[in-house]
Structure formats: C-alpha cells, structure tokens
N, C-alpha and C positions, 0 to 999 in steps of 0.2 A: 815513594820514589824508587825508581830504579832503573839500570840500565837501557836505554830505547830498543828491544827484541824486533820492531818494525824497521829502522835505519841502518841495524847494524852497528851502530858506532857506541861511539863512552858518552854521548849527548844523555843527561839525566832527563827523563820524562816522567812526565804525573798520569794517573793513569786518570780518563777524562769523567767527569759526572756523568751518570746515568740520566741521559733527557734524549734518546734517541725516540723517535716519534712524537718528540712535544714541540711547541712553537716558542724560539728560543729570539733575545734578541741579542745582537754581539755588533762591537763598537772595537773599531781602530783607533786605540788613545794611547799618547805618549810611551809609543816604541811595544806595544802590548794589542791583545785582544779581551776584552773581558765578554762576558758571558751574563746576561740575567737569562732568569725565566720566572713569569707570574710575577713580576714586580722584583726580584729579589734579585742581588749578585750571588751566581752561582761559581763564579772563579773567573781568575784572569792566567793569561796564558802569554809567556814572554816571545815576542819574536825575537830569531836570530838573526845576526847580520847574515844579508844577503835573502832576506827570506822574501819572496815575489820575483825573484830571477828565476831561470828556467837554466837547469842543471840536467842534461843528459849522459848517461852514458857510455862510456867509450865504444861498447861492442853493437849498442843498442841500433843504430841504423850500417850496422855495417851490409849489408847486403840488398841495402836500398837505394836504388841510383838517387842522385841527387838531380836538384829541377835542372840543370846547367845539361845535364846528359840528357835528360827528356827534352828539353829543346833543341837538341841536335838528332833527335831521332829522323830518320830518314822519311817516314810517312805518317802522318799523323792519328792517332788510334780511330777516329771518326773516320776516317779514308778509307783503313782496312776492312770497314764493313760492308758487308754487301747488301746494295740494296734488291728490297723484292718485286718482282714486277705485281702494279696493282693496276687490276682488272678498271676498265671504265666502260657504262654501260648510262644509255640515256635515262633521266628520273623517269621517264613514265612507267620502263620496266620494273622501278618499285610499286609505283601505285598498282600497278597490273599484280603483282607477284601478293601486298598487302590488299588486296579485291579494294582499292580505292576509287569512288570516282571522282576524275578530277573536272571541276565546271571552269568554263571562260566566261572569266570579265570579258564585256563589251563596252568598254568609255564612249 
C-alpha cells in the first residue's frame, strides 16, 4: 500500500494485479468490485463514496463555450459553408464517355 501517485491525494491505493491482457471477470457487490480471473478471486477493490459521479475540474472547460452560447451563435456552422457548384450533365454522356451501349426496351 501506498499513497495514490495517480490522484494526487492521502487516498491509500493497492497497486493492481498483474492481468493486463487477460480476460478478467469483475462484479459490483456490496459497495465493492472484486476481480476473478480463470476461476479464481484475484482481489476486491473498495469503492469510494461518490464513486460513478463525474467530477470535473475547475480550470478543465474554462475556454470552452458552453451549449447555452452555441445556441445563440448568430449563423449556424452548417450555413457558414459554402456550397460547390455541381456540374449536371445528361447520363448518356456517361455511357458515351464509358464506350457503353445503351439498347431500348420496347413494351
């Protein structure tokens, strides 16, 4: 055990079983995760309060408008593009251009 180097904090962490690239199976039981692999319990792992809430932080979207300002943008990003002008040309000048000949049906 030792202090969490990943979170920064005094939170005591276990450092995790070596099963990276194996097929593991892990179960949500009584406030916990535990962990088999190949039949066996390989460890359980305590959750913290609050853990599956989404914690951001403070400085993390500071320079990101939020949706509230993008819906008051004045023209919407799809408008700003210009469309290109596309050529239109009768099919026979494909079949002409791919040497096709094209036959008619007679009903």
């Amino acid at each position: 055990m030792a202090i969490c180097p990943t979170m920064g904090c005094s939170t005591v962490c276990r450092k995790p079983p070596p099963l990276a690239g194996t097929t593991v199976q892990v179960r949500d039981h009584q406030g916990g995760l535990t962990i088999w692999s190949q039949g066996q319990h390989v460890t359980t792992w305590t959750k913290h309060a609050g853990s599956g809430e989404i914690i951001s932080h403070p400085d993390q979207f500071r320079t990101v408008a939020s949706a509230a300002a993008l819906r008051r943008a004045v023209e919407p990003l799809g408008h700003q593009v210009v469309v290109p002008q596309v050529s239109q040309r009768p099919l026979a000048e494909y079949d002409r251009l791919c040497r096709v000949e094209v036959a008619t049906c007679l009903m």
